[in-house]
N, C-alpha and C positions, 0 to 999 in steps of 0.2 A: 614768375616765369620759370618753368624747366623741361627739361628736356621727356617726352614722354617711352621715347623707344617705340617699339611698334605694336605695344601693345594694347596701343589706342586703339578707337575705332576705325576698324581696316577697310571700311568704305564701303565694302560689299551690302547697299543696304537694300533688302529685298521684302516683299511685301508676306505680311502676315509674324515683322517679328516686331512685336509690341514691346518689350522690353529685352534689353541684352545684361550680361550681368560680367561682372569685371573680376579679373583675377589682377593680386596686387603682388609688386614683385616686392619679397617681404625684404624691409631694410636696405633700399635703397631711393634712391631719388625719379625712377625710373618707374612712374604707376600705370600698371600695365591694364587696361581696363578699356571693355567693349560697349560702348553706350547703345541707346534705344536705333537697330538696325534698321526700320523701314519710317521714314518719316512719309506724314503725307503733303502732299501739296497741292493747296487749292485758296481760293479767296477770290471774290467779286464784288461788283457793285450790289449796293443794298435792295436794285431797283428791279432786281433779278429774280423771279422766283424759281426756287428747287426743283430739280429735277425727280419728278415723282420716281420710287425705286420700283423697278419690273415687279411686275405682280407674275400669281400661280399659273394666269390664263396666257401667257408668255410661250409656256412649256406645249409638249407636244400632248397630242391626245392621248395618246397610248403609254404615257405615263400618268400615274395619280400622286399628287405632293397631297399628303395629308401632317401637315406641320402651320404650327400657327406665324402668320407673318412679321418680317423682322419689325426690330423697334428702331424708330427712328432716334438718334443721337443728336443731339443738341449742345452747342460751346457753354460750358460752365460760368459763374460768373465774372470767376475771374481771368478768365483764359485771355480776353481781347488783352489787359490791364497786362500781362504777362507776354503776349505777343508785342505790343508795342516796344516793352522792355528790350526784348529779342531784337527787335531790328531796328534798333537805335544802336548795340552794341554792335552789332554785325555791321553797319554802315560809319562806324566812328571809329572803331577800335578792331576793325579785321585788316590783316596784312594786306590785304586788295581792296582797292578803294571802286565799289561796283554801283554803278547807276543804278537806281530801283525803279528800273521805266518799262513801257513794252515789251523790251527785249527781253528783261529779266523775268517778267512774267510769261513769257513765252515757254521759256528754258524751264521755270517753275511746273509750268503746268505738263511738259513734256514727261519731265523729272517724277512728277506727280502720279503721273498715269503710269510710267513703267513703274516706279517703284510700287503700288500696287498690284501691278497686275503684270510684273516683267516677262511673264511666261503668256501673255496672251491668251489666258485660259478661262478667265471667267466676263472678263466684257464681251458685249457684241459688238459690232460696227456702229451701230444706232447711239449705241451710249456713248459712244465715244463723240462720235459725230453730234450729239445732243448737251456732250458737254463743253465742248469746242467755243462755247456762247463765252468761256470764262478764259480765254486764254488771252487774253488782254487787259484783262481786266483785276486781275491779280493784284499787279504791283499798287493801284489806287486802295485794293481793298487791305493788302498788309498797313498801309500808310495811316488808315481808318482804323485799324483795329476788328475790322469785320471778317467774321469767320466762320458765316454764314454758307460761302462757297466752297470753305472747304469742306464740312460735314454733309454738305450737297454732294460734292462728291463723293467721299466718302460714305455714306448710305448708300450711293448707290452700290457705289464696288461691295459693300456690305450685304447687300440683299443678291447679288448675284453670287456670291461667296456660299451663303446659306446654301442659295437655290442647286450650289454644284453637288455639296454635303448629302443634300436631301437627295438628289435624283441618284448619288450612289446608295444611300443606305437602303434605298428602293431597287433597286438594279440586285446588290445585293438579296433581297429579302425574296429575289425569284428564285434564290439557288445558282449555281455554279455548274450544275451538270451540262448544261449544254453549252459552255463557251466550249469554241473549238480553237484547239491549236495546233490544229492542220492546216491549216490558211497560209498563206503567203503576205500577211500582212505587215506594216512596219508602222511605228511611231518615233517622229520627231524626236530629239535631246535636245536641242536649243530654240529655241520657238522666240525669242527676243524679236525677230525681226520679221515673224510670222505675218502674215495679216490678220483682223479682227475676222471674228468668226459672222459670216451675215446673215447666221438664222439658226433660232434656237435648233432644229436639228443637227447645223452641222455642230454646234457647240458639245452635242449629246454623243455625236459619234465621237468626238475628240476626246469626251471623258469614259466613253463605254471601252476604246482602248486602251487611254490611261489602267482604267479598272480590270483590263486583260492584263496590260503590262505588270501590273504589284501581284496579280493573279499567278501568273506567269512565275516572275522571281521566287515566290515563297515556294510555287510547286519545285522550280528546279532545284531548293533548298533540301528537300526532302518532305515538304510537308502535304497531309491532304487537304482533298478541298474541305470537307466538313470544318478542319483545325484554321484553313486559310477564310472561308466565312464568317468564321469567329471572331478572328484576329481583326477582318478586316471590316467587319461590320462596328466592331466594339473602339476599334481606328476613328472612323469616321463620326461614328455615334459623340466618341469625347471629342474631337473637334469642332462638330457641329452644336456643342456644348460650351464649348470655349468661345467659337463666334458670337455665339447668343451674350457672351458675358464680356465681349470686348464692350470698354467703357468711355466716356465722353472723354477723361483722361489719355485713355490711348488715341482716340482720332488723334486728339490734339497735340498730343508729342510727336506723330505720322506728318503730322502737315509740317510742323515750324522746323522740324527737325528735314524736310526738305527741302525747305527755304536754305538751312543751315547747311544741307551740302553743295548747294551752288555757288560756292564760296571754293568748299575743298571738303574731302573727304573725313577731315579728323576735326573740324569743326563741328559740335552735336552739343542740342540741350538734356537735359537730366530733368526728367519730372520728380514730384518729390520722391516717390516710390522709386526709381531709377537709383536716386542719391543716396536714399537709405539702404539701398544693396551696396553700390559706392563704400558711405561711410561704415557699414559693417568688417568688409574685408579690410578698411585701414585698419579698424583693431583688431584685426587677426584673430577673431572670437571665433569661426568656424572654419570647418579641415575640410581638404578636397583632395583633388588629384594634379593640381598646377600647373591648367588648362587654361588657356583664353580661348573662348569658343563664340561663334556667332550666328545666325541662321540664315540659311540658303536654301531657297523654297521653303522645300516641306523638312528638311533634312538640318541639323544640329552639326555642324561643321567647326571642326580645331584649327585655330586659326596659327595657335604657335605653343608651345610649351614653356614653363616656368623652369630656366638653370634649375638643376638640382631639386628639382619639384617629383611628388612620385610617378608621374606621366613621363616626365624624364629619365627618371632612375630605371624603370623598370623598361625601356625600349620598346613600349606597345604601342603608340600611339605617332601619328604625324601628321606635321602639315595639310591642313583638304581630306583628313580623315572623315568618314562623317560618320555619326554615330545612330542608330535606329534604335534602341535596345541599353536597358538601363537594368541590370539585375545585385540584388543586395547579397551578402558573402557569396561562399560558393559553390553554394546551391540553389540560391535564389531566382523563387519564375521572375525570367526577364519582362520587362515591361513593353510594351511596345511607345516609343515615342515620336515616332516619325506625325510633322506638324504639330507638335507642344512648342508651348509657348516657350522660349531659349529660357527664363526664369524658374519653368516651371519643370526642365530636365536640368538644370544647375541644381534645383532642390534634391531632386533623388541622386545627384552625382555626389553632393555632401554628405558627411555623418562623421560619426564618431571617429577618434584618431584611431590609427591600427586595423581600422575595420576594411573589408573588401568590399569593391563595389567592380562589377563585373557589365562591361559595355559591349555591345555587338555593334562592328562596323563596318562598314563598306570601304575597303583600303580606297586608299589616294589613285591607285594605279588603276584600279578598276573605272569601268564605262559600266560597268554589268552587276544590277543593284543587287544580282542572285547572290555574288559573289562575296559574301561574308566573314568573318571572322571576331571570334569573341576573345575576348582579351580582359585580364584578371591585372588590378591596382589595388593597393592598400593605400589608403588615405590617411597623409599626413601634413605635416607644415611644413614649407620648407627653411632651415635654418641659417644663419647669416653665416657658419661657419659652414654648411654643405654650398656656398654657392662663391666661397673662397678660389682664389685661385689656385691653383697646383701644377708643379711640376714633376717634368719627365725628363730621363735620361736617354737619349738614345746614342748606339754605339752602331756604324755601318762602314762596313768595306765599299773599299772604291778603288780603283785602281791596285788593288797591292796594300790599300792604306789603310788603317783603322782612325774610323774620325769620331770625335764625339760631339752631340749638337745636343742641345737644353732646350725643351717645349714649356711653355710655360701656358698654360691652360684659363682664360679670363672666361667666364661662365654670363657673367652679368659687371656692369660697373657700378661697388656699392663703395657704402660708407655708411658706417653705425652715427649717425645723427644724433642718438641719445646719450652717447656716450662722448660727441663732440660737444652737443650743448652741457652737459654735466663736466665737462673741463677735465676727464679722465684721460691721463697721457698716452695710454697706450690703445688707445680706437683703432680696431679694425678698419682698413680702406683699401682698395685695389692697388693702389701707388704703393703704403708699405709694405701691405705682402707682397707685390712684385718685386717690390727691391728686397728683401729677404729673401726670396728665391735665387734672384738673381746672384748674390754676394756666396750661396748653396752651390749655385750652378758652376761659377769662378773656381769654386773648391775641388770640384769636378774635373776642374780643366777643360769646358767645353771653347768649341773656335767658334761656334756660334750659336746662336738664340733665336726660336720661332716664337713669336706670342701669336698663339692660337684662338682667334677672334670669333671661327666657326659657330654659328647658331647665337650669337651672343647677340641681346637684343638692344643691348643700351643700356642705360640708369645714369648715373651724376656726371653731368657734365663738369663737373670740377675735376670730379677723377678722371676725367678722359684728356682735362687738359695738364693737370698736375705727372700722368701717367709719360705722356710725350713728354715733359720735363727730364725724365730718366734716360734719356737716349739722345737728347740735343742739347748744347749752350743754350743759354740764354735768347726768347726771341717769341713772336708769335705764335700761337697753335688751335686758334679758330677766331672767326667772326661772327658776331650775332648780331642780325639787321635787322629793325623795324621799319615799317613804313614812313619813308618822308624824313628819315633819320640818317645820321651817321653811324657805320658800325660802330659796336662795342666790341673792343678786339683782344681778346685773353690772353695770357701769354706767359711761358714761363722768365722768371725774373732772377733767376740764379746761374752760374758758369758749371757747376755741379753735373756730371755726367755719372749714372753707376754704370751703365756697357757703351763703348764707343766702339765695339767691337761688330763683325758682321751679323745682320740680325734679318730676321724675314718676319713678315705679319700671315697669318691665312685665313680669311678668308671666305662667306658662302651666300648666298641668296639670304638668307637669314642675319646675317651681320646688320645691326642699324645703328641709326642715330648716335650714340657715343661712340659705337665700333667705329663708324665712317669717319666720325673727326678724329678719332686715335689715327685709322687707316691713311687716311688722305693728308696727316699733318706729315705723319712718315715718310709717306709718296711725295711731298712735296719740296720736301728738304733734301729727299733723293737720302734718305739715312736707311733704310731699308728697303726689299722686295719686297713685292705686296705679291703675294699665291692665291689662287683657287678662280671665285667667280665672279660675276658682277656681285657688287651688293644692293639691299634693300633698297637706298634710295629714298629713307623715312629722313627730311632734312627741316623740321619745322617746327616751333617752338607753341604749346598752348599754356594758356594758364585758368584757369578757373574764377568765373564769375559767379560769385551767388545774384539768385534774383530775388524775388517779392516771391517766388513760387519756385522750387527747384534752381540749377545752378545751370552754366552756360559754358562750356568748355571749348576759348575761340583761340585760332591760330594768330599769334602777335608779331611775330616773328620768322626769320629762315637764317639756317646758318651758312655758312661759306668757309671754302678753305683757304690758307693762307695765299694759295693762290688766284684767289677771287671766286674761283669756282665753287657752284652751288653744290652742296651733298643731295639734293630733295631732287627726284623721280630717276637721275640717271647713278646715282650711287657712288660709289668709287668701282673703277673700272682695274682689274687685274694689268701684274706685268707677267706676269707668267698664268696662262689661261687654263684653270682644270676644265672637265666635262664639268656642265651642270645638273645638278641630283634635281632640282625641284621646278614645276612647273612653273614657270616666269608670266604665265599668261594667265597664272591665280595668285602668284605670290608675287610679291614687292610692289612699290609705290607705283610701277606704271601701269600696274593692272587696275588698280582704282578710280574707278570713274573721277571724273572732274581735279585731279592729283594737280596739283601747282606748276608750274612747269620748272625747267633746269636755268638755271640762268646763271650771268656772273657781273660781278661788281671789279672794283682797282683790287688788286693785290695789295697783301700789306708789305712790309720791307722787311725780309727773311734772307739768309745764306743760303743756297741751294748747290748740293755737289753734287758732281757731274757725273761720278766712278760709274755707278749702276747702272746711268744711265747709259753707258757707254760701251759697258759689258751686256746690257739686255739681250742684243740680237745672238752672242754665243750661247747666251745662258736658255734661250726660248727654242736653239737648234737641237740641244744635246737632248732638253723635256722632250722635244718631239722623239728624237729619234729612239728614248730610252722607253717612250710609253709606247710604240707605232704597235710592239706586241707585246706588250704588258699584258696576262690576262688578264689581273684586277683591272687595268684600263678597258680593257675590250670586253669586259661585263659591264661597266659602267657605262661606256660609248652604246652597246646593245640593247639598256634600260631605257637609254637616253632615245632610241630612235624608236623602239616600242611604246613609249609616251605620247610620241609626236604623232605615232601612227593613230593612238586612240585616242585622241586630242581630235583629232579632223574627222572620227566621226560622226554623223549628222544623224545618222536612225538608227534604230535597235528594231531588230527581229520580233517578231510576236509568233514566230512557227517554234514550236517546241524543239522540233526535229534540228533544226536551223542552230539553236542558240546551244544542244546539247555538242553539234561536233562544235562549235566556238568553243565551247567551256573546252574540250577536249583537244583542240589545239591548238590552246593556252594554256594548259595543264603542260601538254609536251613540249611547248615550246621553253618553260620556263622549268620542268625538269631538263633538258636540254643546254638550256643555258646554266644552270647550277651545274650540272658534272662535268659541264667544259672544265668551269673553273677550277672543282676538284679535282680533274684529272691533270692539269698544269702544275697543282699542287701537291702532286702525289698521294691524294684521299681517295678512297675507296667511293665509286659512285651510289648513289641513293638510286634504288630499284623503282620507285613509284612517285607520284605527287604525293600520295599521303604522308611515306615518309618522311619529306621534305617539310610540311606542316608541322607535322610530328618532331621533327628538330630543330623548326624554330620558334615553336611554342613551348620545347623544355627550354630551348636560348634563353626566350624571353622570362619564363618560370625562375631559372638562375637568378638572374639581373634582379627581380622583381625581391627574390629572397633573401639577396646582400651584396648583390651590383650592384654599379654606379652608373650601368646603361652604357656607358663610354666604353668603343673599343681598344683593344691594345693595341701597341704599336706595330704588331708583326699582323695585327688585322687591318690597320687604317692604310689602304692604300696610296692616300691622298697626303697623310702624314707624313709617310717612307718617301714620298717622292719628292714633297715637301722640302724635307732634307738634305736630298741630294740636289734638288737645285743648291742650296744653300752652301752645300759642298762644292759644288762647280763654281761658286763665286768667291768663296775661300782660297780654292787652288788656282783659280785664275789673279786674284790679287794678292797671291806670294809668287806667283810666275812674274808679275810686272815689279816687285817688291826686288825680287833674285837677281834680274838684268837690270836692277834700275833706271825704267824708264819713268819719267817723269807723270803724275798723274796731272788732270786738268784740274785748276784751281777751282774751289767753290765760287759760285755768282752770285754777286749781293742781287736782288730780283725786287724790282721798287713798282 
């Protein structure tokens, strides 16, 4: 049992990603890794027969498929033998103890058909409604080991998958010259809740604009159509290649792998091929860029980055990045890989250490797929000493005053293993570097201490509880629950304090699993402020089962904090609230379909003091009033409400004329917004958007040449501010210190 961080599988499981490939967080306890994204789900009685798969005479007249018909897929022999395994474990040994009756084959078969097809883009209504005979009948046929139903499904979704490939590579082969994009026409972004399409034509129009839409983007990119034909035919062509060679393997890990997330999201099997990318990266035998990535639709999406990894050092990449475009050093024709299989762009993202590997992405920020950007990483390992903790001095006037406050920087929470089992006394671990920091800091003279939590994804949970050891007596500092069980409840066992001194945690969407029980132990003993924003919300413990055929990674467990409460979907919640940077409706545990819910158990028996609590309400007036014109805040606050605005919307333009003034004012909106902030700063404004590219691709160039990606402190706004809350509650408790007023005693809390 340990704890995974969130670099498990992040839920998002969507159809046509046959395998996912894992990045491992090197040298700690924390294995960060995205298993097989699109399970399928299907299974019925044996008494059933298949659903024949659409044939060519489906299509309209006035197209010609001349392609030979799919092959149908059949369960290998030992798939049932391997399924049975599955959902014996899943019903004995999963934290949720789930009937396997109607109901769950209902949930199955719903599960089944979006994760295929979540985009509504390649069934018809017929199919759907034809396969409806199995939505009952599921749960008898997992029980049996028959999985007959499910590659009935799956064939068919497989021959209308073909059938979509083919009628583009046809569409394509009339030429481009007469699509018009003069029209006033729009296409859909979210289609989940679309209706099924009720007739091969309407199905054609919906892909003749898709095929305007990529048409479209590449033109607004700069390219022709001759180069865009090319591209997009030679697109389609390797996908429709790839479909043909999806294997009985892959059904098979689509289907039980969505059985597996009716459970929860971070529950998933590993087929063998799955495990051997798995056990590759535990030996660390090939170099990359320190990416956990997953697939979304057609699109190769970053689901978080590795502390200290070269995607991290170099600040090119983020969150819901999605990547189209894979080019080797730097000069290498980029690849086009939009719809590759997540394994099969994991391979062109590896290579040699040192080497460059140059990715084209469509930032996080963007709706508008034109909107590009390529971004250059040298590919490395990441080392147990780059994901070290490190501190920072900072020195800030306040009032007249000079104060100084000690950040102390946690990346990841590790522990060298090899060097613990080899009985070597001096092992690297989060706990004693923090405490040599700390004892650095004291020399300093600082009044107070931030441990900077920001983006940290987790790893040992020993270090996250030996770490809260540093900062409290003796006493509890998490719970780990199994089903049907009493918690097991961790706890520091010594009187030993290195800072009893004021101290604050920060903080961000990105913070999980160890972060949250470091954060929430803190919060609960009232021994520190917790700053920034909600966090993650990843509160679940998996362990790994091998099977008879690949391995089975099920959730056993959930933690809780000492106060009974759960860390899993609602996170730890801020006492001081920053702006939040990252889309909450893609990132953290609540945006994962079927996530666990929040819950709470008894508290364990802790001292909890009252100071902070008590001072929150000044300490959250003065943030307000000091940020209300902060321009760093009010570029932040202006990011924030330009997300939400292209967050809600629902179509995208297909009128050329249309989408150029959008580009264009977005261009000036966001020059606009950058020379506010220069100008508050006293920097000379940037004359153009290109400019503005132009300075933050040399940014990024620097970082990438011998940064560390991390801002400074006179850049991190969120840090300086950080701070000075921390300072307002320094000077607020030597003001009650001065007049001696009595503080309220700690509460023993049972």
């Amino acid at each position: 049992m340990f704890d995974r961080g969130i670099g498990g599988f992040d839920g998002s499981l969507k159809r046509g990603a046959w395998h996912a490939f894992g990045v491992i967080l090197l040298a700690t306890a924390s294995v960060a890794f995205a298993a097989p994204d699109a399970p399928a789900l299907s299974n019925a009685t044996a008494t059933t027969a298949p659903v024949a798969p659409p044939s060519p005479a489906d299509a309209p007249s006035s197209t010609t498929y001349n392609f030979p018909p799919p092959e149908l897929l059949h369960p290998l022999d030992v798939h049932p033998r391997t399924e049975l395994s599955i959902v014996e474990q899943l019903r004995h040994n999963h934290y949720l103890q789930k009937p396997l009756d109607d109901a769950a084959s209902s949930e199955l078969f719903d599960k089944y058909i979006d994760l295929l097809d979540s985009g509504h883009a390649y069934l018809l209504a017929s199919d759907v409604q034809a396969l409806e005979k199995y939505r009952y009948a599921l749960d008898d046929a997992l029980k049996r080991g028959d999985l007959d139903p499910a590659f009935d499904i799956f064939n068919t979704y497989q021959a209308r998958l073909e059938g979509r490939l083919e009628f583009l590579i046809t569409e394509l082969g009339k030429g481009l010259k007469g699509m018009n994009f003069n029209t006033n026409e729009t296409i859909e972004v979210e289609r989940k809740h679309a209706p099924w399409a009720s007739s091969m034509s309407e199905l054609d129009d919906l892909w003749r604009k898709r095929l305007k839409a990529a048409v479209l983007s590449m033109k607004l990119n700069g390219k022709g159509l001759d180069e865009i034909q090319d591209v997009l035919t030679k697109r389609y062509k390797n996908r429709l290649k790839q479909a043909t060679q999806t294997n009985s393997e892959d059904a098979f890990q689509l289907y039980v792998n969505a059985y597996a997330s009716t459970y929860d999201p971070h529950t998933q099997y590993f087929s063998p091929r799955t495990s051997e990318n798995f056990n590759i990266n535990m030996s660390l035998s090939l170099e990359g860029i320190g990416a956990v990535l997953r697939t979304d639709d057609d699109y190769t999406e970053v689901v978080r980055l590795v502390p200290a990894g070269p995607a991290d050092k170099a600040a090119a990449l983020k969150p819901s990045d999605r990547i189209i475009g894979v080019g080797q050093g730097d000069s290498g024709k980029l690849i086009d890989v939009v719809g590759w299989r997540l394994d099969d762009v994991v391979e062109l993202i590896r290579g040699p250490k040192s080497s460059v590997v140059r990715l084209e992405i469509i930032p996080a920020s963007s709706e508008d797929t034109s909107k590009t950007r390529i971004v250059s990483i040298t590919r490395n390992t990441v080392q147990l000493e780059e994901q070290s903790a490190q501190k920072k001095l900072l020195t800030l006037q306040q009032g007249g005053t000079s104060h100084k406050i000690g950040v102390i920087e946690i990346p990841t929470f590790y522990v060298d293993f090899k060097a613990v089992q080899q009985g070597e006394p001096d092992y690297k671990s989060t706990t004693r570097d923090v405490h040599a920091l700390i004892d650095q800091l004291k020399a300093d003279g600082v009044e107070g201490i931030i441990i900077d939590l920001r983006n940290n994804g987790g790893g040992s949970l020993q270090e996250a509880d030996s770490l809260t050891g540093l900062f409290i007596k003796s006493g509890p500092t998490v719970q780990v629950k199994t089903a049907n069980r009493r918690p097991n409840i961790l706890a520091d066992n010594d009187d030993d304090v290195v800072w009893d001194g004021p101290m604050a945690v920060m903080v961000n969407r990105l913070s999980a699993s160890a972060s949250e029980i470091f954060a929430g132990a803190i919060q609960d003993y009232g021994r520190g402020i917790i700053i920034g924003s909600q966090t993650f919300g990843k509160g679940t413990v998996q362990t790994l089962i091998p099977l008879n055929r690949g391995q089975l990674k099920i959730t056993q467990a959930k933690f809780y904090r000492v106060s009974g409460q759960s860390t899993q979907h609602q996170g730890v919640l801020p006492d001081v609230e920053f702006p939040e940077v990252y889309d909450t409706d893609k990132i953290g545990e609540s945006s994962l379909e079927d996530a666990m819910p929040w819950d709470e158990i008894k508290p364990a028996i802790y001292q909890h003091a009252t100071q902070i609590q008590t001072t929150l309400p000044m300490l959250v007036e003065k943030h307000r009033e000091r940020v209300a014109n902060d321009p760093d805040f009010d570029y932040l606050r202006a990011l924030m409400a330009k997300s939400r605005e292209a967050s809600k919307k629902t179509e995208i333009s297909l009128n050329e004329a249309v989408r150029i003034k959008e580009k264009k004012d977005d261009d000036a909106w966001r020059l606009g917004l950058e020379n506010k902030l220069r100008a508050a700063k006293g920097e000379a404004p940037l004359k153009s958007i290109e400019e503005l590219d132009a300075k933050l691709d040399a940014d990024e160039a620097a970082d990438d040449e011998g940064g560390d990606g991390k801002k400074s402190p006179d850049d991190d706004a969120m840090l300086r501010e950080g701070a000075l809350v921390l300072i307002d509650y320094v000077n607020t408790t030597r003001q009650v210190a001065s007049i001696g007023q009595p503080t309220k005693p700690n509460t023993a809390v049972q």
